[in-house]
C-alpha positions as CSV (number, residue, x, y, z in Angstrom):
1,X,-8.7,-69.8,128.0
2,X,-9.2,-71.7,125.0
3,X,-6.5,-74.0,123.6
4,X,-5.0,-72.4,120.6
5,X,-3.2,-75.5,119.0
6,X,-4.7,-76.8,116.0
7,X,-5.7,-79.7,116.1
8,X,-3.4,-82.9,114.7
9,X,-4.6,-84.2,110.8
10,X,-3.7,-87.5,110.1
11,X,-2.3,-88.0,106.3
12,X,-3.5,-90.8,104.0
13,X,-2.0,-91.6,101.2
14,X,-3.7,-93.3,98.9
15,X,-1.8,-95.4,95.8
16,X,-4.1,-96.2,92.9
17,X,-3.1,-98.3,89.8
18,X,-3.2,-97.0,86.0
19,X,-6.6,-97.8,84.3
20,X,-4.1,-100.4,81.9
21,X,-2.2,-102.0,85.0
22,X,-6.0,-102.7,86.4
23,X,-6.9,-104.3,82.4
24,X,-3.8,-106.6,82.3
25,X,-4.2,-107.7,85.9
26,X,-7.8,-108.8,85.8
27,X,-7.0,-110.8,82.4
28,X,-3.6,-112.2,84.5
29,X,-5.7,-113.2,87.2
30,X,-8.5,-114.7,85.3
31,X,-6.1,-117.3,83.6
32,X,-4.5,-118.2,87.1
33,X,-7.2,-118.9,89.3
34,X,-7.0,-119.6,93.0
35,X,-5.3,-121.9,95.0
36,X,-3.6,-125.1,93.7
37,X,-0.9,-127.3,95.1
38,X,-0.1,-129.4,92.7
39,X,3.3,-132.0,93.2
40,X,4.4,-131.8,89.8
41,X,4.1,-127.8,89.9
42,X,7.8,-126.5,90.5
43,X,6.8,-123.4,91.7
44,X,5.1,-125.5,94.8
45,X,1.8,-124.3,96.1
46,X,0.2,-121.4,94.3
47,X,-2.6,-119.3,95.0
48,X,-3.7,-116.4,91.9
49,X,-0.2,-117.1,90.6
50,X,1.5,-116.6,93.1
51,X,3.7,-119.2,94.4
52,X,4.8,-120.6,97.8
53,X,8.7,-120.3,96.0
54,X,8.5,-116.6,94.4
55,X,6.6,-115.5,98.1
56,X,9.4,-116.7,100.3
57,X,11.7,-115.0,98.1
58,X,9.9,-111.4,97.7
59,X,7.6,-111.2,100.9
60,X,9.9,-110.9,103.1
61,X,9.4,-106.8,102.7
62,X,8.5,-104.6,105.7
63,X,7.2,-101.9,104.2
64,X,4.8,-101.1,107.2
65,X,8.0,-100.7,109.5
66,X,6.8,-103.5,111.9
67,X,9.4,-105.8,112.5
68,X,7.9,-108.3,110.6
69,X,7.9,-109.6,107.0
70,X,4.5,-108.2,105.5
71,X,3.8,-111.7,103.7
72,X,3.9,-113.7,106.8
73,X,0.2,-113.9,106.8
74,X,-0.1,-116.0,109.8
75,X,2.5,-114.3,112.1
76,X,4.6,-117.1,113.0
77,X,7.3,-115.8,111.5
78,X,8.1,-117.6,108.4
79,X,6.5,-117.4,104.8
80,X,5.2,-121.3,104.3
81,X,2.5,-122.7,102.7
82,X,-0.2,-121.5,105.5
83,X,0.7,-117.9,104.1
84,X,-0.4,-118.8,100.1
85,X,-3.6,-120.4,101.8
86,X,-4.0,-117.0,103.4
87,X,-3.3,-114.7,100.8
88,X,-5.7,-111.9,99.3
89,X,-6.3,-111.0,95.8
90,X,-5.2,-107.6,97.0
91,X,-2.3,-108.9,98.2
92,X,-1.7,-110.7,94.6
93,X,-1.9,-107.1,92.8
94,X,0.4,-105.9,94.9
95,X,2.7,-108.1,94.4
96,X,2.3,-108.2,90.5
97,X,2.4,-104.5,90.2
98,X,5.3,-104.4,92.4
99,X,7.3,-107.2,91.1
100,X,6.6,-107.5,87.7
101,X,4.7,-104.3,86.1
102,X,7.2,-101.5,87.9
103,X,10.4,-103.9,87.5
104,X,9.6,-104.4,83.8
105,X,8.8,-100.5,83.1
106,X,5.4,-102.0,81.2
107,X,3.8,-98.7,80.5
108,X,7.0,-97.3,78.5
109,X,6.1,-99.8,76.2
110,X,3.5,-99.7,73.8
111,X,0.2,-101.8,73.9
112,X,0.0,-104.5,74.5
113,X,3.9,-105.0,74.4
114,X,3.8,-104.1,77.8
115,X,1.1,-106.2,78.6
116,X,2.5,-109.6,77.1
117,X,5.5,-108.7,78.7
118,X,4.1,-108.7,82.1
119,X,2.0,-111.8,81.0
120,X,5.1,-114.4,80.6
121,X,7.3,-112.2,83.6
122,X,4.1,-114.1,85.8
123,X,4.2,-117.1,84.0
124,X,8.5,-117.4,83.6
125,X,10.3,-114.4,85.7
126,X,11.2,-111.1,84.5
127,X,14.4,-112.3,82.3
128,X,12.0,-114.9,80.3
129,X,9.9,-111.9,79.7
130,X,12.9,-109.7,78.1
131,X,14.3,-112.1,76.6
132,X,11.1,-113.4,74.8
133,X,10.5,-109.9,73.4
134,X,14.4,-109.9,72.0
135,X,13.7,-113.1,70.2
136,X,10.5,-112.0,68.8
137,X,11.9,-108.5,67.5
138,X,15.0,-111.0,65.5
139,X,12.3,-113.3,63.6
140,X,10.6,-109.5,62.3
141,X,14.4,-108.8,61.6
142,X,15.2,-112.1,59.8
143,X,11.8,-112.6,57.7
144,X,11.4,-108.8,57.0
145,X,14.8,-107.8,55.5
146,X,15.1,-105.0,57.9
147,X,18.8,-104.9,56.9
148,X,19.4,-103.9,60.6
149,X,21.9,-106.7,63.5
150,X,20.0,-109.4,65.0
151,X,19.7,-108.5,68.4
152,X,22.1,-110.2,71.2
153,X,19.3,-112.2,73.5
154,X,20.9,-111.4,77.4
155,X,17.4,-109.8,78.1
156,X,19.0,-106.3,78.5
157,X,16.3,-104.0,77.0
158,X,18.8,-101.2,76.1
159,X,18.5,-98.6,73.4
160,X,19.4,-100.9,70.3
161,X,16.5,-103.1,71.6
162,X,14.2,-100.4,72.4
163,X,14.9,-99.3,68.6
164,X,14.4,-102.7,66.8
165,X,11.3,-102.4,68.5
166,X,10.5,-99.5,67.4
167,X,11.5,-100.4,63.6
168,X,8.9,-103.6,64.5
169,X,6.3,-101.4,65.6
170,X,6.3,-99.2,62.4
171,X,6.9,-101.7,60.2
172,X,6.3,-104.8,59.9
173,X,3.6,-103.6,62.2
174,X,1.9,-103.9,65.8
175,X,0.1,-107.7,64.7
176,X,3.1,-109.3,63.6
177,X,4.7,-108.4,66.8
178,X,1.8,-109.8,68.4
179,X,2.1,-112.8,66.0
180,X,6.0,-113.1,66.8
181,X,6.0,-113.1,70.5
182,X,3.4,-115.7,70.9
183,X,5.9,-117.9,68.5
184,X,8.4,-117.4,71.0
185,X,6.3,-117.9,73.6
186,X,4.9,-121.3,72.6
187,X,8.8,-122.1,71.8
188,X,9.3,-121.6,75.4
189,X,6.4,-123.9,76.6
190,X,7.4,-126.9,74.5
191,X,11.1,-126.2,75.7
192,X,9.9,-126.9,79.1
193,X,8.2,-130.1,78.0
194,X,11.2,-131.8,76.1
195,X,13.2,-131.0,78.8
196,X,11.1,-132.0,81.6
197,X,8.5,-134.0,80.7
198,X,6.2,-134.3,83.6
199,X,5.3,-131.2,82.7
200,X,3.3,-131.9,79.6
201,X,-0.1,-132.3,81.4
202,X,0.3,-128.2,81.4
203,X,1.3,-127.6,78.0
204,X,-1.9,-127.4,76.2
205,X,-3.1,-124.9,78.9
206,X,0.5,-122.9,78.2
207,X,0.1,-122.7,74.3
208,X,-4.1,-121.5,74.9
209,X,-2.5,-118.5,77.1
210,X,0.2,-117.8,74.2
211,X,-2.9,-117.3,71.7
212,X,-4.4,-115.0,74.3
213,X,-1.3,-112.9,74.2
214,X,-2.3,-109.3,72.9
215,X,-5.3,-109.9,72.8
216,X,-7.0,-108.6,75.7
């Protein structure tokens, strides 16, 4: 008699990125290179821009259900240095798309807002990021009349930010918002350096990626 169950089908899922997630990632990856462990580097060893201090803090996850934290590469169940050495450029997309581009809601914002965004949220966390774009949107306030509040800089994108943007966008216009958050960006960087500076060696690379800012 012939067996009349049907036989089992395996589901796969399959997550793919957006086609501008992919762009920004391939132009965040190109400026970070691979692996560096450099002392003066706070951020500790660092492989595609990922370091050893923002990996012990969001690979712990267990998304696979196995008992064990998915980013501790080498199974000896901690997240150290060993675990950068062994990480994957795959694993590095994951990790910025999941950390950075979903946190920050990139796509809502229009290009490449989004994209510089996500830029400095890998370079400087995600509440640099916010709060770079607030103090770009108050120098189109100040120098363009707008007649509208400066905005309060908590990095809180809420709807009076979201339409201050929006004012920027239309007018002054999409290149002197490009123009204004590379200002504040290259604020940042030299903020770094007069506070701490053994970081200086970096700075010249820091104010090369602000230029690249919106442009790719």
């Amino acid at each position: 008699m012939a067996n009349s169950e049907q036989p089992t089908e395996t589901e796969i899922l399959v997550k793919g990125y957006s086609p501008r997630f992919a762009r920004a990632v391939r132009h965040v990856l190109g400026i970070e290179g691979g692996y560096v462990n450099d002392p003066v580097d706070r951020g500790g060893a660092t492989k595609y821009g990922i370091s050893l201090r923002f990996l012990v803090s969001e690979g712990k996850i267990d998304l696979d259900g196995d008992g064990r934290a998915d980013f501790d590469l080498d199974m000896d169940g901690d997240i150290d240095g060993a675990d950068i050495r062994k990480l994957t450029v795959g694993d590095a997309i994951f990790l910025y798309h999941r950390c950075f581009w979903q946190r920050l809601d990139a796509e809502a914002f229009a290009q490449p807002i989004g994209e510089m965004m996500f830029d400095q949220a890998v370079n400087g966390g995600l509440a640099a990021a916010r709060k770079l774009l607030q103090r770009a949107i108050n120098i189109l306030l100040r120098e363009w009349s707008a007649g509208l509040p400066q905005l309060v800089v908590d990095g809180d994108l809420g709807p009076l930010t979201h339409n201050a943007l929006k004012w920027c966008l239309s007018s002054p216009g999409i290149d002197r918002m490009i123009e204004a958050y590379r200002r504040v960006v290259k604020d940042r960087y030299r903020a770094i350096v007069a506070a701490n500076p053994s970081q200086r060696r970096f700075l010249k690379g820091w104010l090369r990626r602000a230029d690249l800012l919106g442009a790719a």
